[in-house]
VMD Tcl script that draws the C-alpha trace (Angstrom):
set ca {
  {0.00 0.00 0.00}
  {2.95 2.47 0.25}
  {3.52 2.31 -3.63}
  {-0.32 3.38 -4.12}
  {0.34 6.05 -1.71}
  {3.77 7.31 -3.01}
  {2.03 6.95 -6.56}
  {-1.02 9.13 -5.12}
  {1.36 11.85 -3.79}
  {3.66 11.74 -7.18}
  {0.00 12.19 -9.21}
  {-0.95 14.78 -6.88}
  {1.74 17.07 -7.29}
  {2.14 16.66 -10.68}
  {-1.18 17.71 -11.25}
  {-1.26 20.64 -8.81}
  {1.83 21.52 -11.17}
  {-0.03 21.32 -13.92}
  {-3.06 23.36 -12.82}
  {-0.62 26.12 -11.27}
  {1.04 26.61 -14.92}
  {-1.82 26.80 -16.55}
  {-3.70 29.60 -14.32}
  {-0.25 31.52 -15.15}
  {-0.89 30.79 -19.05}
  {-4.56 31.82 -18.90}
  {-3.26 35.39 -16.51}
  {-1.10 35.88 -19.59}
  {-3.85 35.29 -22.01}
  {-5.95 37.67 -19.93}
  {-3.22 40.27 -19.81}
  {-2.17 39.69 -23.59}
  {-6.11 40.66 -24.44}
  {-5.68 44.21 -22.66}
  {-2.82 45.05 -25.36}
  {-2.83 44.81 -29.37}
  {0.09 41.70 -29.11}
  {1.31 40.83 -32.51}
  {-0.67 37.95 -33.70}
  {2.24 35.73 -35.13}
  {4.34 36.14 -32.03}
  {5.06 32.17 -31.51}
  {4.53 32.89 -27.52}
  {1.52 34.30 -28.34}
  {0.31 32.11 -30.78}
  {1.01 28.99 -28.15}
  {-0.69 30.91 -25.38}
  {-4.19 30.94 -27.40}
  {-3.63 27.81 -28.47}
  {-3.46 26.58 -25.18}
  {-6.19 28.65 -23.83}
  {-8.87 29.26 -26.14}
  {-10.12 25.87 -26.35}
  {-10.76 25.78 -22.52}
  {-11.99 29.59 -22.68}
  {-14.29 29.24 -25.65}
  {-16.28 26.28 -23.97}
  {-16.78 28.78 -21.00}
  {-17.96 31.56 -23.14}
  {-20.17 29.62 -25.11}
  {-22.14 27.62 -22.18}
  {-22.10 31.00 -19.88}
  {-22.50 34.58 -21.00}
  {-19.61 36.23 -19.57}
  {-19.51 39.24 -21.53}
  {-20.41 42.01 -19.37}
  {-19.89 45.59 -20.41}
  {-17.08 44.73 -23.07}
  {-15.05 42.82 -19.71}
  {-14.50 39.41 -20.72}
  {-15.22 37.01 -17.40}
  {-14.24 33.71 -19.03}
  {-10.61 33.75 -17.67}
  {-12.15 34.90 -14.18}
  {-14.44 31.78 -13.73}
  {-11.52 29.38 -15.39}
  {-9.14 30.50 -12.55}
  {-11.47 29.82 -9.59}
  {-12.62 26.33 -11.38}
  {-8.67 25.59 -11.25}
  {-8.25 26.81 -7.85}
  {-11.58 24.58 -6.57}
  {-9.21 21.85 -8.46}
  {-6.36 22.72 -6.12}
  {-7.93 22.42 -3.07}
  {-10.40 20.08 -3.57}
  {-8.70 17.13 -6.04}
  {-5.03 17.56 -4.65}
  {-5.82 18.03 -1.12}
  {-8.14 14.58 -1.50}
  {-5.61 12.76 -3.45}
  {-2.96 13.36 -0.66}
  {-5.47 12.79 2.10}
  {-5.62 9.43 0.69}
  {-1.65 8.67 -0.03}
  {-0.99 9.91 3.35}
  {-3.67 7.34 4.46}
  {-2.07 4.41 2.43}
  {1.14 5.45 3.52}
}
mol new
graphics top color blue
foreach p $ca { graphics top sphere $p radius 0.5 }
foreach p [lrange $ca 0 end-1] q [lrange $ca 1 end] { graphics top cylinder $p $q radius 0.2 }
display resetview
């Protein structure tokens, strides 16, 4: 049962890793859209690329255009921060149990 918890820590930080880079690449995104960026920048064609996928099903199940403010990125940081606390936390709840 230690491997399943050492695996469940390993997973759980690796994902936490995951979601932290990716709140940092959709804060860029949201920062990029304040400014006229040029469009065939390759760091800013990789940050849409990366983002607008996630950000376009937001903005097409929930209206979050309000006043010309775009609230897509807003609502895709807090559903990555729920992630955080509520998926890692668990998962190393449960390693430190198996542990």
């Amino acid at each position: 049962m230690v491997i399943l918890g050492n695996f469940l820590q390993a997973l759980a930080t690796v994902i936490n890793i995951g979601l932290t880079l990716f709140m940092w690449v959709v804060i860029a995104q949201a920062v990029l859209s304040w400014v006229n960026p040029d469009p065939f920048n390759p760091i800013v064609r990789f940050i849409h690329q990366v983002t607008d996928p996630v950000l376009r099903q937001i903005r097409t199940r929930i209206p979050t255009m309000y006043g010309g403010i775009d609230l897509s990125p807003i609502i895709v940081i807090l559903l990555i921060v729920f992630l955080q606390k509520f998926l890692v936390v668990s998962l190393i709840d449960i390693a430190k149990i198996l542990s």
